[in-house]
C-alpha positions as CSV (number, residue, x, y, z in Angstrom):
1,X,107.0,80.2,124.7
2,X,106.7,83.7,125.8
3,X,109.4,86.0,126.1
4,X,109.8,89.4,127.3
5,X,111.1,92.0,124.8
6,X,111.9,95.9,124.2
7,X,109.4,98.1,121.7
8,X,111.0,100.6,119.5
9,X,108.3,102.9,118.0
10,X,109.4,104.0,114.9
11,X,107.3,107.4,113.8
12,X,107.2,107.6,110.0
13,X,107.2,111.0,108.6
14,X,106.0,112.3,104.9
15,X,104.0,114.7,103.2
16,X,101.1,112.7,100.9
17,X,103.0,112.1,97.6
18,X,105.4,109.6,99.6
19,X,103.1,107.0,98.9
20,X,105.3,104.1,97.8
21,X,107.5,105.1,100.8
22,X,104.9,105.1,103.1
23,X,104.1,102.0,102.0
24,X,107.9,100.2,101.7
25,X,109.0,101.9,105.3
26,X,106.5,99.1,107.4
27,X,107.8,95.9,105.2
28,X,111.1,97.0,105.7
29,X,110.7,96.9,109.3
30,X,108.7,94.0,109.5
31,X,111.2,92.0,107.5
32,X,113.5,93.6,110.3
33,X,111.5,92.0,112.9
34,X,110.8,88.4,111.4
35,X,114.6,88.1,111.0
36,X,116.0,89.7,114.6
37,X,112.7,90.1,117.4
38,X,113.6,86.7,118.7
39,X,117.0,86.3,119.4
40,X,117.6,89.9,119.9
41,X,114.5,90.3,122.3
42,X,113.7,94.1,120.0
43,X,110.6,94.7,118.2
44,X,110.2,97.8,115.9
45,X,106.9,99.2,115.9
46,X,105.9,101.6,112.7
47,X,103.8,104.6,113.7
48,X,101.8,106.2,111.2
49,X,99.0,108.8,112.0
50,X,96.7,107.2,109.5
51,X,96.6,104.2,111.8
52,X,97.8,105.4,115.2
53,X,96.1,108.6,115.8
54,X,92.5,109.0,117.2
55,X,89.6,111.5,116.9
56,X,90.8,114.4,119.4
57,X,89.3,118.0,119.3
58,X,91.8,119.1,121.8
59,X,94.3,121.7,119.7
60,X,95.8,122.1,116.7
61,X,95.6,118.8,114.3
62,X,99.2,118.5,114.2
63,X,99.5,119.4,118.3
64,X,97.2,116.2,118.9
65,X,99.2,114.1,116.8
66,X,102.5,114.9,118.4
67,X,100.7,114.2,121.8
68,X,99.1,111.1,120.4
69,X,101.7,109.8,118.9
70,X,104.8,111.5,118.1
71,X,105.9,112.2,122.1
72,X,106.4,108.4,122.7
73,X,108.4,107.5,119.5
74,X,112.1,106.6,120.1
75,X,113.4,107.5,116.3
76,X,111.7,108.4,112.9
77,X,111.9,107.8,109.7
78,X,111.1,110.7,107.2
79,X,110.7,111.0,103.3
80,X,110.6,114.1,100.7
81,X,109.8,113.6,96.8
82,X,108.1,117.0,95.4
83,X,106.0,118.7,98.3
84,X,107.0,120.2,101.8
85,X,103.6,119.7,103.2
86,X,100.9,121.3,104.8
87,X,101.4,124.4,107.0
88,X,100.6,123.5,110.6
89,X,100.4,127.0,112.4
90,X,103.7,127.0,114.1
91,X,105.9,125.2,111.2
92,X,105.9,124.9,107.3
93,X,104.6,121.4,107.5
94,X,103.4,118.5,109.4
95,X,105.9,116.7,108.5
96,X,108.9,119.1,109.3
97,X,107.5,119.8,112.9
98,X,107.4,116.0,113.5
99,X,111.4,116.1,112.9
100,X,111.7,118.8,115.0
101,X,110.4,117.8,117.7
102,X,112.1,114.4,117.9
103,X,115.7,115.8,117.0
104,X,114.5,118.3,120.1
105,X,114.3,115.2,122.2
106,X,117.3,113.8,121.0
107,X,116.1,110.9,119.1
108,X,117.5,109.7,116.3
109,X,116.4,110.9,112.7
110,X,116.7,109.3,109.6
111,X,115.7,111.7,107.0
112,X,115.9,110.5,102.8
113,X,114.5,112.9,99.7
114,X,114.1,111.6,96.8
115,X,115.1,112.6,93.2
116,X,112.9,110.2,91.1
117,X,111.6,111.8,87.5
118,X,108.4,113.6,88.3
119,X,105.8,115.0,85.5
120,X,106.4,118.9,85.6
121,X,103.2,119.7,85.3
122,X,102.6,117.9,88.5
123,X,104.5,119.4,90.4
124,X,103.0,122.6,92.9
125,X,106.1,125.3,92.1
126,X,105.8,126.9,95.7
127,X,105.5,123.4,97.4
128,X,108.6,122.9,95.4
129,X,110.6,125.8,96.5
130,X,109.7,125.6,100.2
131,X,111.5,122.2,100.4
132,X,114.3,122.9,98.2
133,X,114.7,126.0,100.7
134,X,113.9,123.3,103.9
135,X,116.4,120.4,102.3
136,X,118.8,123.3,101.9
137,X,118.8,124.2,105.9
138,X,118.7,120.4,107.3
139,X,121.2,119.1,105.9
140,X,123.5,121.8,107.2
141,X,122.6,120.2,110.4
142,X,123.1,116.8,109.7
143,X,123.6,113.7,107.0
144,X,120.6,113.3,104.8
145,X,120.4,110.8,102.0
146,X,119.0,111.2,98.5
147,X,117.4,108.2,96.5
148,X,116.7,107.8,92.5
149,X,114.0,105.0,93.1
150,X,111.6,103.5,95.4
151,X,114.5,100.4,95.2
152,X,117.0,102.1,95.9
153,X,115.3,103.4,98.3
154,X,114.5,99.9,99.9
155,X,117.6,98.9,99.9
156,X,119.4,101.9,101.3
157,X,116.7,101.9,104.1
158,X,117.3,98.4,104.9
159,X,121.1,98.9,105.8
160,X,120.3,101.6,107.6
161,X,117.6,100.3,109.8
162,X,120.3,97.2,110.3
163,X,123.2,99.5,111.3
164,X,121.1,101.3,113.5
165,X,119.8,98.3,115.0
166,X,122.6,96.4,115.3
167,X,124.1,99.3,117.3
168,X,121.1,99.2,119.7
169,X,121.5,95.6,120.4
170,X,124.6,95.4,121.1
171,X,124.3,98.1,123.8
172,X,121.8,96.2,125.2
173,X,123.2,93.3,125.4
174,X,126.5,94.6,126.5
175,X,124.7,95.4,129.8
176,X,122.0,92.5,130.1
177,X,124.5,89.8,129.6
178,X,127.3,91.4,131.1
179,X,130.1,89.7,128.7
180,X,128.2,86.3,128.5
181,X,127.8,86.5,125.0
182,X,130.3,83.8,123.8
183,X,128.1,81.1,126.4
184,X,127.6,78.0,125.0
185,X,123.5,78.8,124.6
186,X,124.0,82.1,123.2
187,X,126.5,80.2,120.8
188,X,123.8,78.1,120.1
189,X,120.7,80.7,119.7
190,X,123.0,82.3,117.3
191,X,123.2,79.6,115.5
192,X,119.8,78.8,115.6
193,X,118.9,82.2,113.9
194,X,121.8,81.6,111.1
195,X,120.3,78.7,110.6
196,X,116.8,79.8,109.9
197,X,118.5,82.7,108.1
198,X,119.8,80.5,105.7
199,X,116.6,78.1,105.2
200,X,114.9,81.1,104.5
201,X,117.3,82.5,101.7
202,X,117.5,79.2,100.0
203,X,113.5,79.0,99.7
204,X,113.2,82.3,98.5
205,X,116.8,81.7,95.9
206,X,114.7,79.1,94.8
207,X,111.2,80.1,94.1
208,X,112.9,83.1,92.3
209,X,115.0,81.1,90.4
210,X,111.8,78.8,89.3
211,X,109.5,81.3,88.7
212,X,108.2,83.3,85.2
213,X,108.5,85.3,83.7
214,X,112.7,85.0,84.2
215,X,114.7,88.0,85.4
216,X,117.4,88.5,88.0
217,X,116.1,91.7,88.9
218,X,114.2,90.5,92.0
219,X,116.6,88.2,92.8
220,X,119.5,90.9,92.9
221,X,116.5,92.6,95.4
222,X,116.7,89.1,97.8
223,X,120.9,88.7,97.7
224,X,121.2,92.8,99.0
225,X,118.8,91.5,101.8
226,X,121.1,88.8,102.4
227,X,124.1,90.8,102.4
228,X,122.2,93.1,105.5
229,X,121.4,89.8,107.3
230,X,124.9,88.8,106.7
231,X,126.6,92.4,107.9
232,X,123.9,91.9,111.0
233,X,124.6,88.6,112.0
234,X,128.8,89.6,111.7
235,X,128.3,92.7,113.9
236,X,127.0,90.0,116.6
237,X,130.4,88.6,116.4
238,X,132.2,89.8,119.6
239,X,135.4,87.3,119.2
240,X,137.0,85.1,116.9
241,X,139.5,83.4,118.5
242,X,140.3,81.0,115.5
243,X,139.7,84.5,113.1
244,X,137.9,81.8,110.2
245,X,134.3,82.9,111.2
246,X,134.6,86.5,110.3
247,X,136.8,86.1,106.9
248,X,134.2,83.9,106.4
249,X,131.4,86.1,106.4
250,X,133.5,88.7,104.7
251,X,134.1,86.4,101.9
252,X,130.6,85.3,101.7
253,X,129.1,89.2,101.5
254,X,131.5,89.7,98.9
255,X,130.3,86.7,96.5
256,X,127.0,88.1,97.1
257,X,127.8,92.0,96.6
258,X,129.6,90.7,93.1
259,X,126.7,88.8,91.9
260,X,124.0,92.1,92.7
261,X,126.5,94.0,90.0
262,X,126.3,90.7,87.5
263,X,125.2,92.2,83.6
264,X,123.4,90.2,81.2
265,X,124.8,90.2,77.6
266,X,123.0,88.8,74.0
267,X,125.2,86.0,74.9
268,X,122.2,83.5,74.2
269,X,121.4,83.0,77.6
270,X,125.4,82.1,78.6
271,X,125.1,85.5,80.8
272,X,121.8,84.8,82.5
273,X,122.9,80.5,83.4
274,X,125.8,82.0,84.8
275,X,124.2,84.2,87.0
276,X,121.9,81.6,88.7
277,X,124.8,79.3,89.1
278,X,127.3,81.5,90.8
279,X,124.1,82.3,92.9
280,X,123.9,78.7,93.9
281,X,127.3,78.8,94.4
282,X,127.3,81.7,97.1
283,X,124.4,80.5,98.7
284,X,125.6,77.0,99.5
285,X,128.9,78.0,100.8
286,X,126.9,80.0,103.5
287,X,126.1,76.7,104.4
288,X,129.8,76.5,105.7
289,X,129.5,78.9,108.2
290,X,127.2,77.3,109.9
291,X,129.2,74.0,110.3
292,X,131.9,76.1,111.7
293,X,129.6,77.5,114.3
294,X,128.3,73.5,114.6
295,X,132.5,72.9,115.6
C-alpha cells in the first residue's frame, strides 16, 4: 500500500582515489533505508555527480554541478585518502567547494579522511600537501573523523548515519504525532519492524555461520550492524514505564559488542565453536524483547 514519505538527498563528496568509499557510502544508506523507510516514513537518497548530473554548457563544471545537484541536498557525506582534488576556479577542489557550500547553507556535514597504507610512489606530493594543509584548517572548524580501513570505515559510517537519523526522526515525529507515539498501532508497527529486524539477522547469522570457507570476520561485520539497528530501534523508545525494555536492549547490545571483540586462539577450534555459540546465544535472547513488546 502506498505511503507518503520525506526524501533526504544525501550529496556524497570525494576526490577520485575514494573509490571503495564511493562505492560503500550508497550500501550503507540503502541498508539504512531497507531497515527504517517504512516505519519511519524517511528515505535517504545518495547523490553522486557521476549519476546525477547532466550535460550542461552553462559555467564552470563545478558551478553546474552545484546548481544541478549540490543546491538541493539536505547533508553530505565527504571522504579524503591521498589527493585534495582538482582546482575548480574559485576553490582548491571540487570536492572542498561542495563542503562549503553546504556548511554555508547550514546543512549538516559529515566529513571522514582516511589513513589507510598507501604505495609512496603513488602518491602526488603537492596533492598531498594541499590536503594535509585543507585537513589542517577544517577541523579547526568542526569534528572530523579519521579511518584505518575501508571497514572501519563502514562501520563508523553506519553509526553515524543512524545517530544522525534517528535524531531526524524523532523531530519529526515529535511534531506529526504530537505525543501519540506510545498508541497501541505505533506499539504495534514497532513491533512489526523489530520483528522483521530480527528475521533478518537470524538468516543472515545463519548463512554466515554455514558458509566456506569459515571465518568470523564477516560475521563480526553483521553483529556491529545489529548493534546500530539495536541503538536505533532503543532511541525510538520514548517511555518505559516497567524500565525492563530498555535494560533489555542494553544488555542485548552489550552481548553483541563483547562477541565483535571475541579472539581466536590455536585452541583446536575450542575458540572458534565458542564464538558461534555465544552468537546463537545473543541472537536468540533478542528474541525476548520482542515477547515483551508482544505483553
Amino acid at each position: 500500500m502506498p505511503q507518503k514519505g520525506l526524501i533526504y538527498r544525501v550529496l556524497i563528496a570525494s576526490p577520485s582515489d575514494c573509490v571503495k568509499e564511493r562505492s560503500s557510502i550508497p550500501e550503507i544508506i540503502y541498508s539504512w533505508n531497507s531497515s527504517h523507510s517504512f516505519h519511519t516514513g524517511v528515505i535517504l537518497e545518495p547523490v553522486m555527480w557521476e549519476s546525477h548530473v547532466i550535460p550542461d554548457l552553462g559555467g564552470r563544471p563545478q558551478e553546474v554541478i552545484n546548481k544541478q545537484i549540490v543546491d538541493s541536498c539536505d547533508f553530505l557525506i565527504g571522504a579524503f585518502w591521498t589527493r585534495i582534488g582538482t582546482v575548480t576556479g574559485d576553490h582548491i577542489s571540487g570536492t572542498a567547494e561542495e563542503i562549503d557550500r553546504i556548511r554555508t547553507q547550514g546543512k549538516k556535514t559529515l566529513l571522514y579522511f582516511s589513513s589507510a597504507p598507501v604505495v609512496p610512489d603513488s602518491i602526488d606530493p603537492d596533492q598531498y600537501k594541499e590536503l594535509q594543509n585543507y585537513k589542517k584548517a577544517i577541523r579547526d572548524q568542526g569534528i572530523t573523523f579519521d579511518y584505518a580501513d575501508i571497514g572501519q570505515f563502514r562501520e563508523m559510517l553506519q553509526k553515524h548515519i543512524s545517530s544522525l537519523m534517528a535524531s531526524l526522526t524523532k523531530e519529526i515525529g515529535d511534531i506529526s504525532n504530537q505525543g501519540d507515539r506510545e498508541s497501541k498501532s505505533e506499539i504495534q508497527m514497532f513491533k512489526s519492524q523489530f520483528d522483521s529486524f530480527i528475521r533478518k539477522l537470524n538468516a543472515e547469522w545463519a548463512s554466515e555461520r554455514n558458509s566456506e570457507p569459515h571465518n568470523i570476520e564477516d560475521a563480526k561485520y553483521i553483529l556491529s550492524s545489529a548493534v546500530d539497528e539495536l541503538l536505533h530501534f532503543q532511541s525510538q523508545i520514548v517511555s518505559d514505564p516497567n524500565n525492563e525494555i530498555i535494560p533489555f536492549f542494553q544488555e542485548c547490545v552489550k552481548d553483541l559488542k563483547v562477541l565483535q571483540r571475541h579472539r581466536l586462539y590455536m585452541d583446536g577450534g575450542k575458540s572458534f565453536t565458542e564464538f558461534w555459540v555465544k552468537g546463537d546465544a545473543a541472537i536468540m535472547k533478542l528474541q525476548k524483547i520482542s515477547d515483551v513488546l508482544a505483553s
